[in-house]
C-alpha positions as CSV (number, residue, x, y, z in Angstrom):
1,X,0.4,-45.3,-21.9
2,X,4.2,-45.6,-21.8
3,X,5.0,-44.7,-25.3
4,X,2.4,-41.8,-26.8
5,X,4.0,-38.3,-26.5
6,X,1.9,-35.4,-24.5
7,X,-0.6,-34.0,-26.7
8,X,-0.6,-30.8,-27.5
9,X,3.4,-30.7,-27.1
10,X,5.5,-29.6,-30.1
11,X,9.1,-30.0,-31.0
12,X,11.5,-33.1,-31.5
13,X,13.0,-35.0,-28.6
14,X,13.7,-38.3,-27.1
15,X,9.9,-38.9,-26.7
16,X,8.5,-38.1,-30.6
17,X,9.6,-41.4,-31.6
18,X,8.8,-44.5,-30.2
19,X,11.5,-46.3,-32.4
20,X,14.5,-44.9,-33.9
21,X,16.0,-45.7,-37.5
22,X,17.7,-49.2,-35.9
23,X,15.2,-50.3,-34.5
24,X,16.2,-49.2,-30.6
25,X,13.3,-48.4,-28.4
26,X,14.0,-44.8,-27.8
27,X,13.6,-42.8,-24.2
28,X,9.4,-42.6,-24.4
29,X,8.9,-39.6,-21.8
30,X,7.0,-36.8,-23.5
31,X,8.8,-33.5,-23.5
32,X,8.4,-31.1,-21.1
33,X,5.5,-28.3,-22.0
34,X,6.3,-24.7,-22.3
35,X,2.7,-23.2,-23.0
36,X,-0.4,-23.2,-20.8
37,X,-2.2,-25.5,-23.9
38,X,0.3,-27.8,-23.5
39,X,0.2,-27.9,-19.9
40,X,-3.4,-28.6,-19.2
41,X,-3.1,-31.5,-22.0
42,X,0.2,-32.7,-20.2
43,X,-2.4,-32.9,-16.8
44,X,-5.3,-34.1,-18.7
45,X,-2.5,-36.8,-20.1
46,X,-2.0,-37.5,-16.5
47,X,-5.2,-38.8,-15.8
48,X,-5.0,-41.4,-17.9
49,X,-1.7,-43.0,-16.9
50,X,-0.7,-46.2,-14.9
51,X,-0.6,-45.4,-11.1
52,X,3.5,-45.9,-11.4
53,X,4.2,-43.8,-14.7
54,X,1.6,-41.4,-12.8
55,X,3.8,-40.7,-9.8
56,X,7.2,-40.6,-12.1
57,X,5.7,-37.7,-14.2
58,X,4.0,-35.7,-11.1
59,X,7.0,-34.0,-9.8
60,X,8.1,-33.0,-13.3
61,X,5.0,-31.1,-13.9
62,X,4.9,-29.6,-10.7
63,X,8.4,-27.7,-11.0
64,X,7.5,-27.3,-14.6
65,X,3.8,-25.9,-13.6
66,X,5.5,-22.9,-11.2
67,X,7.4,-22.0,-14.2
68,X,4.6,-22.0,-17.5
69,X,2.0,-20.4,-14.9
70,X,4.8,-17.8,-13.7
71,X,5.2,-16.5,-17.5
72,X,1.3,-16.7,-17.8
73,X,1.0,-13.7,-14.6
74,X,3.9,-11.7,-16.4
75,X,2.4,-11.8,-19.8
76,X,-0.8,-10.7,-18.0
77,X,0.9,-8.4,-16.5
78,X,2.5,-6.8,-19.9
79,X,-1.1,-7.2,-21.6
80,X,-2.1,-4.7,-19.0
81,X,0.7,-2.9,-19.2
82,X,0.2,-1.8,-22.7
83,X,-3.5,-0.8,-22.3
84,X,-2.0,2.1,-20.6
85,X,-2.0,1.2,-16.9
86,X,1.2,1.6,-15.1
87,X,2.8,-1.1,-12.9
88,X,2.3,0.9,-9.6
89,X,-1.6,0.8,-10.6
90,X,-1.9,-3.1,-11.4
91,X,0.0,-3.8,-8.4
92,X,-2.6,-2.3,-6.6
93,X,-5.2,-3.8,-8.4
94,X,-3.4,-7.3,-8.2
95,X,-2.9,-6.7,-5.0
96,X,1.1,-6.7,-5.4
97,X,4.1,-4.0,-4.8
98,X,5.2,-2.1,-8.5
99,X,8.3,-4.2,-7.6
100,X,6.6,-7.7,-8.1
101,X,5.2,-6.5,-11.4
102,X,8.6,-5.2,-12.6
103,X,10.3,-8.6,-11.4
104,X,7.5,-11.0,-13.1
105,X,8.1,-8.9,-16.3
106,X,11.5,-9.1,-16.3
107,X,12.3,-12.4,-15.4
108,X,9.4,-13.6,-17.9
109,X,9.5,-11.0,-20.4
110,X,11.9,-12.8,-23.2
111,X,9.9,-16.4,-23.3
112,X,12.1,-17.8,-20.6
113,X,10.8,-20.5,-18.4
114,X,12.8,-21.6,-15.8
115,X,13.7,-25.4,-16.5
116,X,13.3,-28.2,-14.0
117,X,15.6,-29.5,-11.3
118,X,18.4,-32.0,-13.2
119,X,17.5,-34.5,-11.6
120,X,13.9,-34.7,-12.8
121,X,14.8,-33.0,-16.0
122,X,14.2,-35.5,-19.3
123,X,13.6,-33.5,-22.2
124,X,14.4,-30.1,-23.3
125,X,12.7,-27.1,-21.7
126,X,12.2,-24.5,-23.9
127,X,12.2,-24.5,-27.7
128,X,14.7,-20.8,-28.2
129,X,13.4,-20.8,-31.8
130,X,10.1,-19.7,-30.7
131,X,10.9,-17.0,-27.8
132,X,9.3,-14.3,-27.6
133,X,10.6,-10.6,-28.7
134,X,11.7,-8.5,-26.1
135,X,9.7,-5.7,-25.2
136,X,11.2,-2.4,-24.9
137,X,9.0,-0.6,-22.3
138,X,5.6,-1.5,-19.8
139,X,5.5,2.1,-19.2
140,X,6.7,5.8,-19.3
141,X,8.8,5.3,-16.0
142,X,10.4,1.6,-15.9
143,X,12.0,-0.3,-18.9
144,X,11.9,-3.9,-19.2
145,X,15.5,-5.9,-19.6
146,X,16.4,-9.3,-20.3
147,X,17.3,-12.0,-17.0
148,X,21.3,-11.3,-18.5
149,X,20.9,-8.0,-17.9
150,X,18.8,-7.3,-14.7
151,X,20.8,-6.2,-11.5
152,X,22.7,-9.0,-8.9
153,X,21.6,-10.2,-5.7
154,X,23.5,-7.4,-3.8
155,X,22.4,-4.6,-6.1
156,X,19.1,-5.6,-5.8
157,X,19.5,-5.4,-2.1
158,X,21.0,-2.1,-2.3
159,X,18.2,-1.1,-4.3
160,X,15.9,-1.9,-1.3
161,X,17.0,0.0,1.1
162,X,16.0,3.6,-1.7
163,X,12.3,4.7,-2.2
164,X,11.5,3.7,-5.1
165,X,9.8,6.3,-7.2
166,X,8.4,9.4,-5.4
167,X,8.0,10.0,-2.1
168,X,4.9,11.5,-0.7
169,X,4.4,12.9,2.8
170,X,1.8,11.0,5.2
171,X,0.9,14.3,7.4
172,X,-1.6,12.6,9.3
173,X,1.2,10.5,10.6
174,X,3.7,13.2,11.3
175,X,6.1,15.4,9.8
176,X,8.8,12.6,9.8
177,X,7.0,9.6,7.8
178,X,6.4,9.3,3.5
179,X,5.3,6.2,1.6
180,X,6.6,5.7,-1.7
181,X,5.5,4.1,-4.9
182,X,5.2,0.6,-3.8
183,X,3.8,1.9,-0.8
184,X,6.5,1.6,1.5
185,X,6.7,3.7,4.8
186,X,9.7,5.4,5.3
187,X,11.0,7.5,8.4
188,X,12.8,10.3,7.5
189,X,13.1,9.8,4.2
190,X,15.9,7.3,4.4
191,X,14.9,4.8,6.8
192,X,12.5,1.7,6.0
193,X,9.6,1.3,8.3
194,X,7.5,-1.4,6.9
195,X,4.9,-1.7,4.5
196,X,1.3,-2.1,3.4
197,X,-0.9,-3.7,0.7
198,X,-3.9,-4.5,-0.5
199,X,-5.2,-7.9,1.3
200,X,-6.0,-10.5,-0.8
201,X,-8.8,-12.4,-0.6
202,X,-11.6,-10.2,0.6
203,X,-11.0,-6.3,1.4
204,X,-8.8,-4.1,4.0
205,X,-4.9,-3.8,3.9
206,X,-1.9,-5.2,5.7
207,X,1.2,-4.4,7.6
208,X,4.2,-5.9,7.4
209,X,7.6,-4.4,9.4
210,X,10.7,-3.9,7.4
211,X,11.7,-7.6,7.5
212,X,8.3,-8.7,5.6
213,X,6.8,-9.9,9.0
214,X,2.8,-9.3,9.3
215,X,1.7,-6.7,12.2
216,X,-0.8,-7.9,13.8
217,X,-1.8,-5.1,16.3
218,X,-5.4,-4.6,16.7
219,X,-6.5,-5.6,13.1
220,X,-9.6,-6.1,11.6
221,X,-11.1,-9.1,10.7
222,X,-9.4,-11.9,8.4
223,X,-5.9,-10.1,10.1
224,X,-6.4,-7.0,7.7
225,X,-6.8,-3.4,8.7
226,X,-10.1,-1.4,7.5
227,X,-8.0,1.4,5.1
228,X,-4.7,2.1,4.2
229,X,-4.3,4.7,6.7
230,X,-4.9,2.5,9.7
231,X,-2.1,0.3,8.2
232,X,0.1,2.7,8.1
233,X,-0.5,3.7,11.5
234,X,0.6,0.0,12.7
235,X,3.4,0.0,10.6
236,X,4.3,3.6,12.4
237,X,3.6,2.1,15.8
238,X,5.5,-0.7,15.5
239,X,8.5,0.8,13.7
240,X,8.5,3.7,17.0
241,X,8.4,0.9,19.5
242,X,11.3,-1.0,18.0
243,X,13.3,2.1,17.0
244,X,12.8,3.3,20.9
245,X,13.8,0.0,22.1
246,X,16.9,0.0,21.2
247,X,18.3,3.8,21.3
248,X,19.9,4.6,24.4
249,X,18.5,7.4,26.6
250,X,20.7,7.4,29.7
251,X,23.7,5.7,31.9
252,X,24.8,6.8,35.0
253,X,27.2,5.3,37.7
254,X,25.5,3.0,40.5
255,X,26.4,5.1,44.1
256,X,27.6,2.8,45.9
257,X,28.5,-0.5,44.2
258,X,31.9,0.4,41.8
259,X,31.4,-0.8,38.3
260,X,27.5,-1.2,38.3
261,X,25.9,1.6,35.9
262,X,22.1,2.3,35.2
263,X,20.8,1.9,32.0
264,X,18.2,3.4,30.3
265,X,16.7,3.2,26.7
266,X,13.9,5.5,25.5
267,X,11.8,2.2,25.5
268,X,12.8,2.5,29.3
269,X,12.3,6.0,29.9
270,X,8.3,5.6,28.7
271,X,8.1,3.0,31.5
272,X,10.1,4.6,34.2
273,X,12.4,1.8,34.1
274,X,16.1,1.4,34.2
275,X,18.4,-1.7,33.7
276,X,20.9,-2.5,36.4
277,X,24.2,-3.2,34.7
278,X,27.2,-5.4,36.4
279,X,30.6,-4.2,35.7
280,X,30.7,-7.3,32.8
281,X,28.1,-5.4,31.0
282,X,25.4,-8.2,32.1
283,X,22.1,-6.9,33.0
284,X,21.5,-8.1,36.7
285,X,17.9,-6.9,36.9
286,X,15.2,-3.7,36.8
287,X,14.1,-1.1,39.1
288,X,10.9,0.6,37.9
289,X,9.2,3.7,39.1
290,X,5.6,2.8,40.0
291,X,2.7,5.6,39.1
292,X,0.7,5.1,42.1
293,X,3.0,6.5,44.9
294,X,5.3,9.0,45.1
295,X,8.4,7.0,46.4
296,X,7.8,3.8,45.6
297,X,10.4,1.5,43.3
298,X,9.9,-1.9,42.3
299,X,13.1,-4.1,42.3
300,X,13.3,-7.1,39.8
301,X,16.3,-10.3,39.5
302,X,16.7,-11.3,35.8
303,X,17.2,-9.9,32.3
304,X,14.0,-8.9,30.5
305,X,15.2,-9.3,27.3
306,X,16.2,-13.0,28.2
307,X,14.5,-15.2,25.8
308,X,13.4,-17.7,28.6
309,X,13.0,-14.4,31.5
310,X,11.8,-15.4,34.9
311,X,10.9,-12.0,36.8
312,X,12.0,-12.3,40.7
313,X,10.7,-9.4,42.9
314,X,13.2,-8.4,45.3
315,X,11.2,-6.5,48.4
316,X,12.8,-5.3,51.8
317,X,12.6,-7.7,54.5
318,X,12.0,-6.2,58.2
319,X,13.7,-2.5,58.6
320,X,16.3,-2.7,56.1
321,X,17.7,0.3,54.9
322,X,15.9,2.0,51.7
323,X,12.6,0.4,52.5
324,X,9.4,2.4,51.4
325,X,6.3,3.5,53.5
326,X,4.4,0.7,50.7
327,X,5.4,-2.4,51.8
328,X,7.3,-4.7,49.1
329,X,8.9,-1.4,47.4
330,X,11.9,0.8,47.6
331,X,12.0,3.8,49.1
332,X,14.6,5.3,46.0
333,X,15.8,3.9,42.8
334,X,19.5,3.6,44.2
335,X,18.1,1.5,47.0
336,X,16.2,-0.4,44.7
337,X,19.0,-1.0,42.1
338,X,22.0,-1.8,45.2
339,X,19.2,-4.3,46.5
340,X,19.6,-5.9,43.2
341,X,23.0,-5.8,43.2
342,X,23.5,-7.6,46.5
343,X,21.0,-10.0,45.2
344,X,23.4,-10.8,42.2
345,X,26.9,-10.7,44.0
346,X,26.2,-11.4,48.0
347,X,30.0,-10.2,48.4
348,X,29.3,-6.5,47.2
349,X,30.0,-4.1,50.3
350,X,27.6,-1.4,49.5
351,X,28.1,-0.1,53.3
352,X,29.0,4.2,52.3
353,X,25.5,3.9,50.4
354,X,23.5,2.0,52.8
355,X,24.5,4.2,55.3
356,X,23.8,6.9,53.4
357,X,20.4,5.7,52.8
358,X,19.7,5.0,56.3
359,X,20.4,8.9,56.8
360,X,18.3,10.0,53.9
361,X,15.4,7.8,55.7
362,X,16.2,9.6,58.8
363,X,16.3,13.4,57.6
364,X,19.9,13.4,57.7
365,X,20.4,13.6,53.7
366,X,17.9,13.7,50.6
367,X,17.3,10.5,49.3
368,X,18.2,9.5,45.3
């Protein structure tokens, strides 16, 4: 069937006539359909085509497809709309942020359909004589504009980074967290944590971090938390541990080795850890307090946020200075951190606090 039009598909175009007035066989592909209707009977058409012509129209309809079944959610979406609902409500019904609902509606909201790539393109896309009217408003709060009119790229990710709508405390999370509208967690107000959602299929909610990657800490089955609450709680948890990570809690001067600081971010301070810095600002290794002695520091080669980090214990060997009554550990943190110091520059003369270790170990001076 290489020369019947699309059932079902109005409007003039190469493809309603087989022949023109001189007698010129004219371009035969069907336009493109713009309804649901005339859709399925472009697909149904499909079926019944040569293996070749099959393949040539496939790709068409798929980019076209995205496109009729796009306008199909919005106009759902206005339907429900004007029975009274408000976006924030059939985005949780849908199981979609108030911000997806406002974006279907707008983009779809004037009978525009996106048209096909140019290269796949044949026949017009979208008969203007028959567009829709433009609605005026979905609901009391939000007001529906045409695709010329909605906001840029970099407004739009302005826009983002603001609550949208009201904010509303979470007390059971703490004093400093508030989910707005779309159910977005933000800390302090002004600061996006992540958010949650309905999941979709089946029941529960789920977490995603500020960059729109899932949380997966300790979820439920299918990846989805029991109640809203619970996701929140990852979101909170997840947002701490990054925010904690990377805000700095201390830096003092190596004794000792000239140049070398310790480091220390909050992330750090939970785990009694500190970062041995080289005067280059490279991070040499860590010394870390363990819980289960009383002087007793761990001392480790490498960068732990390395992509590709290869821990290396560094322990006292014999009766070197610093040494702790547990064997493999550190006596102080300053022996631990000048042991991996030498370990990263063998030429380091750290002799004034070797020595002064040595004195500390023999009651002549308190150990750091």
């Amino acid at each position: 069937m290489t020369t019947a039009q699309i059932p079902g598909v109005a409007g003039t175009g190469p493809g309603s006539h087989p022949q023109d007035h001189t007698g010129t066989a004219a371009d035969t592909t069907p336009p493109v359909p713009t309804t649901l209707p005339a859709l399925i009977a472009a697909l149904q058409d499909l079926d019944r085509l040569d293996p070749i012509e099959r393949a040539r129209r496939a790709p068409l309809l798929i980019d076209v497809a995205k496109g009729v079944l796009a306008a199909v959610r919005a106009d759902s979406f206005r339907e429900a709309s004007a029975t009274g609902l408000s976006l924030a409500e059939i985005g949780r019904r849908v199981g979609t942020s108030r911000a997806k609902v406002s974006e279907a509606i707008k983009a779809y909201g004037t009978g525009h359909r996106p048209a096909p790539p140019a290269s796949t393109q044949t026949a017009p896309t979208v008969d203007q004589g028959h567009a829709r009217p433009t609605p005026q408003h979905a609901d009391g709060d939000s007001e529906i504009t045409p695709p010329e009119e909605q906001h840029q790229p970099e407004a739009e990710a302005q826009q983002a980074d603001r609550p949208t709508g009201r904010l509303r405390s979470e007390s059971r999370l703490g004093p400093d967290w508030a989910t707005d509208d779309n159910d977005v967690l933000w800390w302090r107000r002004d600061t996006r944590a992540g958010s949650v959602s309905p999941a979709w299929p089946g029941s529960g909610w789920t977490a995603r971090t500020a960059q729109h990657t899932p949380i997966t800490t300790s979820p439920g089955k299918r990846g989805a938390y029991p109640s809203r609450i619970k996701a929140l709680t990852a979101v909170a948890a997840d947002f701490e541990t990054r925010r904690r990570a990377r805000t700095a809690h201390a830096d003092v001067a190596l004794d000792g080795a000239p140049g070398w600081r310790l480091t220390q971010t909050q992330a750090d301070h939970d785990r009694h850890r500190w970062n041995v810095v080289t005067p280059t600002g490279d991070v040499a290794g860590t010394v870390t307090k363990v819980s289960w002695h009383h002087q007793a520091w761990e001392a480790t080669a490498g960068d732990p946020a390395k992509r590709h980090h290869d821990p290396l214990p560094i322990e006292p060997i014999g009766d070197e200075p610093g040494r702790s009554s547990a064997d493999g550990y550190w006596r102080t943190r300053t022996a631990a951190a000048l042991a991996v110091a030498r370990w990263h520059d063998p030429d380091l003369d750290p002799a004034p606090a070797v020595r002064q270790l040595a004195g500390g170990l023999d009651g002549g001076g308190p150990p750091r």
